[in-house]
Each structure stands twice: as C-alpha cells, then as structure tokens.
VEXLUMLO-554343 format. One record per residue (C-alpha): x, y, z; residue number from 1. Coordinates in steps of 0.02 Angstrom, whole numbers, plus 32768, in hexadecimal, padded with zeros to 4 digits. Example, Ala and Ser with C-alpha at 12.3 -4.5 7.8 and 13.67 -1.06 7.14 Angstrom:
BEGIN
+------+------+------+------+
!    u !    v !    w ! resi !
+------+------+------+------+
! 8267 ! 7F1F ! 8186 !    1 !
! 82AC ! 7FCB ! 8165 !    2 !
+------+------+------+------+
END
This chain:
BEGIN
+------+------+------+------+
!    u !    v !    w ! resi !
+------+------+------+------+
! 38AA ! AE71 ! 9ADB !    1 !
! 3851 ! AE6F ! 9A33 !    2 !
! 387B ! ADDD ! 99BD !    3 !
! 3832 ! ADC3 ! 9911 !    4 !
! 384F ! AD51 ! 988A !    5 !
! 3848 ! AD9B ! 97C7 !    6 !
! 381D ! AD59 ! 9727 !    7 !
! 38A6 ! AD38 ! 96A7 !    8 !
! 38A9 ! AD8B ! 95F4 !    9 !
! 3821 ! AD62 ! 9567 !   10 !
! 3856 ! ACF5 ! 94D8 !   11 !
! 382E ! AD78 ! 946F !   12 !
! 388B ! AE03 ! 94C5 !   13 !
! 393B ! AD8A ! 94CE !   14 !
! 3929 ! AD67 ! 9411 !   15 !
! 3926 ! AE32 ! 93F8 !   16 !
! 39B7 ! AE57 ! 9478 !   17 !
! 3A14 ! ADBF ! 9420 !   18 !
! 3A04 ! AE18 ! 9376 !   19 !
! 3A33 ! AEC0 ! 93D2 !   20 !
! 3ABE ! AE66 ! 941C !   21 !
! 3B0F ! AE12 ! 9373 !   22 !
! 3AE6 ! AEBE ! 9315 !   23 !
! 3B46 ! AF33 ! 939B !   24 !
! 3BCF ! AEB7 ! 93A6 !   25 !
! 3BFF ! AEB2 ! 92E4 !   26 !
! 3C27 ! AF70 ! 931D !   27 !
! 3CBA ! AF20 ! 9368 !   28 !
! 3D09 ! AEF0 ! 92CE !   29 !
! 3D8E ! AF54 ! 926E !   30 !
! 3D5B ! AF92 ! 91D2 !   31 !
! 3DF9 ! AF99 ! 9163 !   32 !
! 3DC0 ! B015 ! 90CC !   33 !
! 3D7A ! B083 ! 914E !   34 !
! 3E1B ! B087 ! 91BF !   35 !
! 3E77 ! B0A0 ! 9121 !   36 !
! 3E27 ! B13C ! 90ED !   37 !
! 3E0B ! B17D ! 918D !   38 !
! 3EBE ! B175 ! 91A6 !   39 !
! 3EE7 ! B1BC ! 9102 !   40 !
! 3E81 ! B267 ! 914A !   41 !
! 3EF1 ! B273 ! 91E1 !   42 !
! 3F1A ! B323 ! 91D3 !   43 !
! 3E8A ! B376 ! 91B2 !   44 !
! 3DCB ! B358 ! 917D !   45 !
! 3D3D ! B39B ! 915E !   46 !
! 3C6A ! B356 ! 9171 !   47 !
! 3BDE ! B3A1 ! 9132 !   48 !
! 3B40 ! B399 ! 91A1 !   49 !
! 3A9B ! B3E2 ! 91CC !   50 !
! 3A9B ! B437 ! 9272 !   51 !
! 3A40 ! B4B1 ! 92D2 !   52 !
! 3A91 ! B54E ! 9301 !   53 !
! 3A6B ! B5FE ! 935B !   54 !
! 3A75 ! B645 ! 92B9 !   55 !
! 3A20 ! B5B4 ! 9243 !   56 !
! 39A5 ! B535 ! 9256 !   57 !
! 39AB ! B47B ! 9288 !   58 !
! 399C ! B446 ! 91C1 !   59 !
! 3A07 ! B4BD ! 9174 !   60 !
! 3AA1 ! B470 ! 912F !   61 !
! 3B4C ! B4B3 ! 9169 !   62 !
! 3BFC ! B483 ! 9145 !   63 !
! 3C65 ! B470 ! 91D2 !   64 !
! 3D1B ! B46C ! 91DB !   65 !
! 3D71 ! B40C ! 9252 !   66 !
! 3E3A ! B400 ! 9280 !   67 !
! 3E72 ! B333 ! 9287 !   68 !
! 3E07 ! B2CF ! 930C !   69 !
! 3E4B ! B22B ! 9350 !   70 !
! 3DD4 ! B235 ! 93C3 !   71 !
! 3D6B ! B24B ! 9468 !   72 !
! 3D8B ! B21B ! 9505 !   73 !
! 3D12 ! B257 ! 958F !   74 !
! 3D2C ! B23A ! 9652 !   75 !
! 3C67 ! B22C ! 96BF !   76 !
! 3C71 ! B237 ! 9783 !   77 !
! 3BCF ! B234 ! 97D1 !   78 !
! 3BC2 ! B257 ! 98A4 !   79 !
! 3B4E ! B279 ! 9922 !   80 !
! 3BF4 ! B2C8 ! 9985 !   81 !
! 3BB9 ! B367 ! 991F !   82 !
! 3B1F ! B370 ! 996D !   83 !
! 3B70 ! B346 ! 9A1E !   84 !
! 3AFE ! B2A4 ! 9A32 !   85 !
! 3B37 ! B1D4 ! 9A18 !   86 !
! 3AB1 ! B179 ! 99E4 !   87 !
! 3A39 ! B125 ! 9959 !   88 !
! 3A93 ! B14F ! 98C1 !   89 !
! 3B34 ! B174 ! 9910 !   90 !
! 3BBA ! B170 ! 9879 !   91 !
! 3BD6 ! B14C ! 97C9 !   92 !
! 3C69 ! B148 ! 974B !   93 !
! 3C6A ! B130 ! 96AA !   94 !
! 3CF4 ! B147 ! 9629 !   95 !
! 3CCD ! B157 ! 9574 !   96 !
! 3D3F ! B151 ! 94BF !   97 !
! 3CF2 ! B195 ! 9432 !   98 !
! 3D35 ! B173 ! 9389 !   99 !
! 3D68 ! B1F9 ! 9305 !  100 !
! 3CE7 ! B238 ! 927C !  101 !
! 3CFC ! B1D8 ! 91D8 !  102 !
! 3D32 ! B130 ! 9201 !  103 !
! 3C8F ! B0D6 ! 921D !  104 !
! 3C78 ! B046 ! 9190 !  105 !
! 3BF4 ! B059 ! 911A !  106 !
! 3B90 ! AFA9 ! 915C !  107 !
! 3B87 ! AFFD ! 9207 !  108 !
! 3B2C ! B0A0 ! 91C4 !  109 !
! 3AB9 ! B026 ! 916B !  110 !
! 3A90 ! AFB5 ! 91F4 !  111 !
! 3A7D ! B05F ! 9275 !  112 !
! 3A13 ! B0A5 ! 91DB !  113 !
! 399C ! AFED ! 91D4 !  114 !
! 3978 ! B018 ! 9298 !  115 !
! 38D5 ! B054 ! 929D !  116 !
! 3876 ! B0F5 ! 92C0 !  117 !
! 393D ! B12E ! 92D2 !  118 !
! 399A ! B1A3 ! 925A !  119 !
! 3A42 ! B162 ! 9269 !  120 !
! 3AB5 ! B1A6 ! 91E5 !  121 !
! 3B28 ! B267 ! 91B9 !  122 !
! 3BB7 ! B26D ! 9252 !  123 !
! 3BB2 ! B1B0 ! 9293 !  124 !
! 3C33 ! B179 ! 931E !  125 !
! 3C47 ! B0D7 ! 937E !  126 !
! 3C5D ! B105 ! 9420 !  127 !
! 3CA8 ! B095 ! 94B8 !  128 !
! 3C7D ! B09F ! 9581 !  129 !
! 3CB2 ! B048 ! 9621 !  130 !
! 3C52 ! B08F ! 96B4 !  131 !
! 3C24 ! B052 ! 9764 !  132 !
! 3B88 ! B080 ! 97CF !  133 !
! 3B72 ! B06A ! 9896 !  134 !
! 3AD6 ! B076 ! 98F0 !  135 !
! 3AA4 ! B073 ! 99B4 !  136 !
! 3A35 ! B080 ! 9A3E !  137 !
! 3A2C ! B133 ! 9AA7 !  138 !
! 3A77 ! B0E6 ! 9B3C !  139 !
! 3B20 ! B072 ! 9B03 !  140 !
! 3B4D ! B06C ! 9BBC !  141 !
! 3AD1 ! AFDE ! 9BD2 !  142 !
! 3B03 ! AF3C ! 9BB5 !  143 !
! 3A43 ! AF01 ! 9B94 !  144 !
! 3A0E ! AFA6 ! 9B40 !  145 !
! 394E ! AFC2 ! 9B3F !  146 !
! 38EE ! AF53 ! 9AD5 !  147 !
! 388D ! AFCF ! 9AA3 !  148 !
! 3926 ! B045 ! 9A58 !  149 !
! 3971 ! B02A ! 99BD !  150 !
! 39E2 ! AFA3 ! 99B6 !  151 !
! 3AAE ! AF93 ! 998F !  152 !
! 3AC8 ! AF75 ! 98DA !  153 !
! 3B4A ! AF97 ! 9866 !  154 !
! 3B58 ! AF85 ! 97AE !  155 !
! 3C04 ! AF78 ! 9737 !  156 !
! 3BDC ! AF83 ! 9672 !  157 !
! 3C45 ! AF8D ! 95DC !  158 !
! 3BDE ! AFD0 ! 9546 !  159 !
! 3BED ! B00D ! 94A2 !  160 !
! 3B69 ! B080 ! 9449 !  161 !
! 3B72 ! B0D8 ! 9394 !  162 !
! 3B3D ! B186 ! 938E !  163 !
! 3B0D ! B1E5 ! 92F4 !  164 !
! 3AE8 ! B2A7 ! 92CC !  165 !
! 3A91 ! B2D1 ! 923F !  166 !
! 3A29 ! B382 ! 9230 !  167 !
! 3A2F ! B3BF ! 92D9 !  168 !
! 39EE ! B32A ! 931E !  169 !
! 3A45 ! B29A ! 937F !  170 !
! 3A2B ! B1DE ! 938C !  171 !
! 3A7C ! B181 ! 941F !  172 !
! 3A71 ! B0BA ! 9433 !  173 !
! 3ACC ! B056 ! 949D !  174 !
! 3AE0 ! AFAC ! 94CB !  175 !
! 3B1F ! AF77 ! 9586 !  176 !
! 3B78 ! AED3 ! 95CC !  177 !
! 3B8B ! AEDD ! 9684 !  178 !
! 3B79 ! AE86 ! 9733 !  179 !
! 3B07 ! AEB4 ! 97D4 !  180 !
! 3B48 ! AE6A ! 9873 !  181 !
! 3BE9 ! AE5B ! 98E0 !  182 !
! 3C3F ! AE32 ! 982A !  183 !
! 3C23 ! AED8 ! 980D !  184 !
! 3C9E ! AF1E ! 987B !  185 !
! 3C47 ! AFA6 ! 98D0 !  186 !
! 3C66 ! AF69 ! 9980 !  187 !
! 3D1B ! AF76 ! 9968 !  188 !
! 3D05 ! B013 ! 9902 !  189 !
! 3C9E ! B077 ! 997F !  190 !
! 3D08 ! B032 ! 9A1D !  191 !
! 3DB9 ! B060 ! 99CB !  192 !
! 3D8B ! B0F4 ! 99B7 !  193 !
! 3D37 ! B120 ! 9A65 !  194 !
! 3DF0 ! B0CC ! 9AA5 !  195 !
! 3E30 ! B15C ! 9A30 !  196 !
! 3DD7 ! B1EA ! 9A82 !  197 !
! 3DD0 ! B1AA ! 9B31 !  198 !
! 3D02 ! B1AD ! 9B29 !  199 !
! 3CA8 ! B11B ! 9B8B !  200 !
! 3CA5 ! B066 ! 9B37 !  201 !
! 3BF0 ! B01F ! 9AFB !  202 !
! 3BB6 ! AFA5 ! 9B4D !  203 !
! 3B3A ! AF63 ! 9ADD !  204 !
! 3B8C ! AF0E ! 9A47 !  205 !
! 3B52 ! AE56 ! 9A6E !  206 !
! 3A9E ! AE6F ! 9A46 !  207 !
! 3ABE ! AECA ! 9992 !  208 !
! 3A7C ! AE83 ! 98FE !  209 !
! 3A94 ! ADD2 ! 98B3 !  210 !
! 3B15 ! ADB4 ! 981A !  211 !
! 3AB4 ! ADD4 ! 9788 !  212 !
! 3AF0 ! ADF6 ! 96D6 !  213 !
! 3A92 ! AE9B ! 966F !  214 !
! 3A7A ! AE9E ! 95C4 !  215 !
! 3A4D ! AF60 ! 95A6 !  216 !
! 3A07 ! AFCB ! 9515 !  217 !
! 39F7 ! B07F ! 9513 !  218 !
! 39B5 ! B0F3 ! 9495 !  219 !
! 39B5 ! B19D ! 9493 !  220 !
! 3974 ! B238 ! 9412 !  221 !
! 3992 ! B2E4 ! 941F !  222 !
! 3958 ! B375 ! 93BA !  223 !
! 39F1 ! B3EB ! 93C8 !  224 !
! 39BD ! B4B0 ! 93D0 !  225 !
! 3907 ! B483 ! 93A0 !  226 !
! 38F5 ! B547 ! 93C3 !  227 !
! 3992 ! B5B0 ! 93C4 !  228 !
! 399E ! B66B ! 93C3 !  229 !
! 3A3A ! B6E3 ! 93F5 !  230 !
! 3A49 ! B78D ! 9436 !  231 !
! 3ACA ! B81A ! 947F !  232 !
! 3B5B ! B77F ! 9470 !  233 !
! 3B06 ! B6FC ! 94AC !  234 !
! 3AAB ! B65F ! 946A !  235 !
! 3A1C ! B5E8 ! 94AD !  236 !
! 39D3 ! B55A ! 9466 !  237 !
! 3958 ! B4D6 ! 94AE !  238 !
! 397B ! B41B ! 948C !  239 !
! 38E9 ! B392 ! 9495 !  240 !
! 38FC ! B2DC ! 94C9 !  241 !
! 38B2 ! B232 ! 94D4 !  242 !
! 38E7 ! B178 ! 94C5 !  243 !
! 38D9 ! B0C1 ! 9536 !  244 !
! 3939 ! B051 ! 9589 !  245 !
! 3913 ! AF8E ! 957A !  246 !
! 3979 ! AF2B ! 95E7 !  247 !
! 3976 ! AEC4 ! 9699 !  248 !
! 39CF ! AF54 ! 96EE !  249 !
! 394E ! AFEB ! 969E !  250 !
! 38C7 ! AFD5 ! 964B !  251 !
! 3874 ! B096 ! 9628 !  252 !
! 3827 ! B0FF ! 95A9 !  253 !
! 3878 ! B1D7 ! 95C9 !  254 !
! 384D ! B263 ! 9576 !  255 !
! 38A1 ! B315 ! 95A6 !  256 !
! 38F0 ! B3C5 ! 9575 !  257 !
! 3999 ! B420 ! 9587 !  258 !
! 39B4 ! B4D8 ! 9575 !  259 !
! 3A4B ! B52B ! 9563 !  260 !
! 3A87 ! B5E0 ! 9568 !  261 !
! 3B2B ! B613 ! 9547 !  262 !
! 3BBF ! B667 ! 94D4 !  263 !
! 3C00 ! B5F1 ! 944A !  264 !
! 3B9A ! B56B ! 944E !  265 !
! 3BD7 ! B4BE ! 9429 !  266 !
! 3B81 ! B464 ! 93AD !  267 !
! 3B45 ! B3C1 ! 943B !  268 !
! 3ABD ! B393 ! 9499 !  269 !
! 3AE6 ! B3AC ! 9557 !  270 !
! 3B86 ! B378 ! 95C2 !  271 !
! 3B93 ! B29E ! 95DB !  272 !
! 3B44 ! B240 ! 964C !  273 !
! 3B17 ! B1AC ! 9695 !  274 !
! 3A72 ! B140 ! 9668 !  275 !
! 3A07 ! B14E ! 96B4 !  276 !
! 39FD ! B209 ! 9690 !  277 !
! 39D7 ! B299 ! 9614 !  278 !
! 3A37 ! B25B ! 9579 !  279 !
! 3ACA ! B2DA ! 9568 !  280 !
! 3B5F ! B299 ! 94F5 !  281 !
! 3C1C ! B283 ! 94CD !  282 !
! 3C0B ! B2D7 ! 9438 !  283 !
! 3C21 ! B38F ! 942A !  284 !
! 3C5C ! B3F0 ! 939B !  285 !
! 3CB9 ! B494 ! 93EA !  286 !
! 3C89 ! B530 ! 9376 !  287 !
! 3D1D ! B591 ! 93B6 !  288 !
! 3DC0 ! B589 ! 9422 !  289 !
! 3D54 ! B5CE ! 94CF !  290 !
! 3C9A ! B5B6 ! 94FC !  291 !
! 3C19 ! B59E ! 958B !  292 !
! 3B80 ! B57E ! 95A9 !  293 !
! 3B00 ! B57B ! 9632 !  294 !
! 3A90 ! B4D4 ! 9621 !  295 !
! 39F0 ! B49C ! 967C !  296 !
! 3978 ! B420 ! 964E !  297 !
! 38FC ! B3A1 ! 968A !  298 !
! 38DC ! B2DF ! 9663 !  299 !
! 3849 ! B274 ! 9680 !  300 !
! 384A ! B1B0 ! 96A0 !  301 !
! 37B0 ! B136 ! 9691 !  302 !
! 3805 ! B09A ! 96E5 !  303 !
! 37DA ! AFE2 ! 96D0 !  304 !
! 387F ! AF9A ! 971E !  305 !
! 38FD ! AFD3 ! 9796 !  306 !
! 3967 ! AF54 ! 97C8 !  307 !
! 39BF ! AFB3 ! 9847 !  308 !
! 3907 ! AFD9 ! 9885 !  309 !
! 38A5 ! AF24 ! 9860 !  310 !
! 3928 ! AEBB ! 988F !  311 !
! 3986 ! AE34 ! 982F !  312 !
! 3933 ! ADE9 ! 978B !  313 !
! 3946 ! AD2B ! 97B9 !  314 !
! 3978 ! AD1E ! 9875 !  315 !
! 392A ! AD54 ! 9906 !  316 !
! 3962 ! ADE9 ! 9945 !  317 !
! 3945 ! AE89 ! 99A7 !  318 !
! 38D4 ! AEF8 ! 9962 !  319 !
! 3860 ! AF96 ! 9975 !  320 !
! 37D4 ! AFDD ! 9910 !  321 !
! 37F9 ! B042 ! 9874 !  322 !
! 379D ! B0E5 ! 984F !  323 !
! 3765 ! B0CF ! 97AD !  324 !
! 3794 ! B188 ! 9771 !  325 !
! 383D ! B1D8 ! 979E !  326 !
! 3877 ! B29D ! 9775 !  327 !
! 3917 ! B2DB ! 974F !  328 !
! 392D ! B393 ! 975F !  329 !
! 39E5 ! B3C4 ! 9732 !  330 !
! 3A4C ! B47F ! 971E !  331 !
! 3B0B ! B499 ! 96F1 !  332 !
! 3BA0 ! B4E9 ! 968C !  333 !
! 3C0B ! B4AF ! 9614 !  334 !
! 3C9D ! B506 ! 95CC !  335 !
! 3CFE ! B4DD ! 952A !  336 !
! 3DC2 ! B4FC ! 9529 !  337 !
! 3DEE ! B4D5 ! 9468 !  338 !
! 3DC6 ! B41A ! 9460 !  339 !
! 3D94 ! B3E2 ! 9509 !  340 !
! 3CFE ! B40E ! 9571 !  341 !
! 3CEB ! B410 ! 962A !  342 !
! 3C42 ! B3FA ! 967C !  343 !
! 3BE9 ! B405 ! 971E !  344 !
! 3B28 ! B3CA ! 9742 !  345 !
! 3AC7 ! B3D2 ! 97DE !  346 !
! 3A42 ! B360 ! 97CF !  347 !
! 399A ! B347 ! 9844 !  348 !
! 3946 ! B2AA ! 9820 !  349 !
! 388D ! B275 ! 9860 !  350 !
! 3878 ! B1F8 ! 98E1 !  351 !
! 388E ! B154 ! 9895 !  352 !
! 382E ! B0DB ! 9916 !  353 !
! 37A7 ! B0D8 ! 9989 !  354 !
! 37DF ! B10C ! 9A42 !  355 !
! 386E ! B16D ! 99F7 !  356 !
! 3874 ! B223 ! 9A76 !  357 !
! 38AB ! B292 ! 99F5 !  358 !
! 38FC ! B2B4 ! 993E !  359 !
! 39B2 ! B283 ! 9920 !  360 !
! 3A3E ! B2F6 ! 98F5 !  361 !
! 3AD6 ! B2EE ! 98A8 !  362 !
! 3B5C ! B337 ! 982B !  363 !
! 3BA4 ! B2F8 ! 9787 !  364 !
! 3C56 ! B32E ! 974F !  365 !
! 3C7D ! B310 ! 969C !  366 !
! 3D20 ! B344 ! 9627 !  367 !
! 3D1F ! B31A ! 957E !  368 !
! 3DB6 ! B31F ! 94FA !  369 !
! 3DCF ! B314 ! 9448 !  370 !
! 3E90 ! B2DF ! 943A !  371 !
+------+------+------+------+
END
C-alpha cells in the first residue's frame, strides 16, 4: 500500500480563497431593488446582447426576445453503466438552479466585472448546484483492493457560481464547499443502489479516502460560434475554451473545443456537466419551439492536484501516481423541445495514473428546463 503525507495550503493562496470565499458568498444575499423589478417584468422581457449566430458574427449586437423566465433547473447523471464497465469514475450527480435574467444586483455585476482578465457583465445569472461524485478501484469485489489501483473516494459539494454572457462569449466561475471521505456518503450511495439492481456489493469501502473538507474554484471561458456558417437548413459553429481550477480536490489548467452541427441552434455553449470536464452550461437560450444538434468536442487538462488520484491533503492515505496530462474526447445530441433541452454525451477520457490498463468510458445524461 502506498501512503503519503501532503503539504497544507500557502498563506498566500488561503488569503485569496478567503476573499473568493466572502465575495461569492455576498451572492447569497437578497437584493431587494433587484427582486422588485425583476418581479415587476414577470410576464414578459426582453435583453439585448451580443451573440454569435449562423447568420451573424460573435460581436454583432442582436435583440432577443424572450417569453417570462423564472428560471433553470438542469438535472446531470454521469455513469460508467453506459459504457457497460464499474470502475474509476463510476457516477456523478449534480443538480443545478439557475436564476432568471434580470434580477442580478448591480454590486454583483461590479464585483464579477473587478475579477480579472474576466469579462463578466450583459446576461448575468447566479446559478445554484448540489452534486455528488463516486470513484473506485477496477475490482470492488476485493476487500483490500490493489494498492496500486485507484482508490475509493467520494466527494459531496454544494456550490454556487455566477455566469455571465456578453457578445457570444461566456464566463463561468464557481466556488465549491464539499467533503471527501465516508461523510461523503458514497458508500451508502453506491451500495443502495447495487441492493436496488441486485448487482454484487463492494467490498472495498473501508480503505476510501480520509474526511477532508474542499474549498473549490472553477473558471471557465468560452468563445461561442468563434466560426459559424449554415447551409441547405442546417447550422455549425465551433466554440473555443479554456479556464483553471484552484482547489485541494483539482488543481488544473484546460484548454479545449466544441463543435456543433445541427437545425435551430440554441444560443449555449454545449450540454452540462460535471467538473472535471469540457465546460458545457445551464444556460441555453432556445431560438425556436424544436431543435437538435449533433455535438463533439475535445478538452485538455495540465494537472497539478487530483485528490482522488494523490490522496488526501493532510492525512495519510492511499494513493497512486497522477499523470500529469489527462484528455477528454467527448460526442453527443441535444434536442430542444420549447424551453427545455435534453442531452446525451459519451465521453472517453485518457488514462489518469500510472499502471492504469486502458482509457475510461462513460455516459452523461443531462435535461435542462426553463420553467
């Protein structure tokens, strides 16, 4: 068994994540103007913003009418199940509130807009999440898996992230409170629902991570139809990404691309998913009552940290060694009924540690809603 013993935080990188922390949470707090007018525009509204389209370009301004929006709610099941395998990343959920367009306070656009080397401002929402991921070794019938697999972890986080689009182009940050460890709840999680569908127990669970609690933050930018074109009905665009993650769960600097092809493109930037991943998004802005669209796209990761890969931050723990670049290669389609959008993504992703046999598969089912 591998043990190892890691270095806490720099002084300097606490002081940062405790003005992150204080920033995102003042988020939390009602603004009563705001909520006034917003509610005064219940039944319908209207924004003005610079998009890219099939037919325009990424900084030509368009008006775009929208019926009342209370807001989104958006539903992320990740599995290996749809790859038939059970193992390493084995399952995530995640389930996400966005709030309605208009109703963000005027200090939060200016303290998004002081964030640097961001462009936070035009169509800014708050947006809420409460997710759960589960990881394991390729054999959960052992109860001493191989030291030299990945280890049982699991990882419950509440976060909340403001997202803004303004001229085609999309800034995501996101701040994440969770908990590694049996407090996490994936041991129960994973065996209920093996009881559920009669499939063996694993074994494992007793040598999973320590209790640790994450402190998160995520940014993402994408560059929505960067280069767009349409022909005989249908439209494709091609939608550049890149941001970091600072944290002691993930600690990464990704860069990436989606392209899309399809009839009636929405105006967003790929179907939700969980970090980490290609970016994707709740928001979507439906152009009509019916569309699809054929998706693929491919994400690169320059890792420094992996705690589900180094081990825990403070304790000693099991661990295995990290490959220090990890690939994402991803295809799907979405479809947009009026104002919800249903998604399905097959992902490949690189192997992640040394002594790992081969990539990992698995599927990512997504429906998103506008109510």
């Amino acid at each position: 068994m591998k043990m190892i013993k890691r270095a806490g935080l720099t002084r300097t990188g606490s002081a940062f994540g405790g003005t992150l922390v204080a920033g995102l949470g003042l988020a939390l707090l009602p603004d009563p103007a705001a909520a006034q007018a917003a509610n005064g525009s219940a039944v319908t509204g209207s924004v003005t913003a610079v998009v890219g389209t099939a037919e325009g370009t990424p900084d030509q301004p368009v008006a775009v009418e929208h019926d009342a929006e209370n807001g989104t709610f958006s539903l992320v099941f990740e599995n290996d199940y749809f790859a038939d395998t059970d193992r390493h990343y084995t399952n995530g959920f995640r389930f996400s509130y966005m709030t309605p367009p208009g109703g963000d306070p005027q200090w939060l656009r200016d303290a998004v807009g002081a964030i640097p080397f961001t462009g936070f401002g035009g169509d800014i929402r708050v947006v809420w999440s409460l997710g759960q991921n589960m990881y394991t070794p390729r054999d959960t019938s052992l109860r001493n898996p191989d030291p030299d697999d990945r280890p049982y972890a699991g990882w419950l986080y509440g976060s909340v992230g403001v997202i803004a689009e303004t001229g085609g182009v999309l800034d995501q940050i996101e701040l994440s409170l969770g908990i590694v460890g049996p407090s996490s709840l994936a041991e129960q999680t994973q065996k209920g629902v093996h009881e559920l569908i009669s499939s063996d127990d694993p074994q494992g669970w007793d040598t999973q991570l320590k209790d640790e609690p994450i402190v998160q933050l995520t940014y993402q930018k994408s560059w929505r139809a960067l280069a767009a074109g349409s022909a005989w009905g249908f439209a494709a665009d091609v939608t550049p990404h890149a941001g970091f993650a600072l944290g002691n769960a993930f600690t990464y600097a990704n860069t990436g691309v989606t392209f899309r092809l399809g009839q009636d493109l929405p105006r967003d930037y790929g179907p939700p998913r969980i970090s980490p991943s290609l970016p994707g998004s709740t928001y979507f802005r439906p152009t009509d009552s019916w569309g699809w669209y054929l998706f693929a796209g491919v994400d690169g990761r320059a890792v420094a940290r992996n705690i589900f890969l180094d081990g825990n931050t403070w304790k000693d723990s099991r661990s295995v060694d990290k490959k220090p670049l990890v690939g994402d290669l991803q295809a799907g389609l979405a479809i947009t009924i009026n104002g919800a959008r249903i998604a399905y993504t097959h992902v490949i992703r690189s192997k992640e540690f040394d002594g790992q046999d081969q990539h990992d598969e698995f599927g990512a089912l997504s429906v998103s809603f506008n109510f």
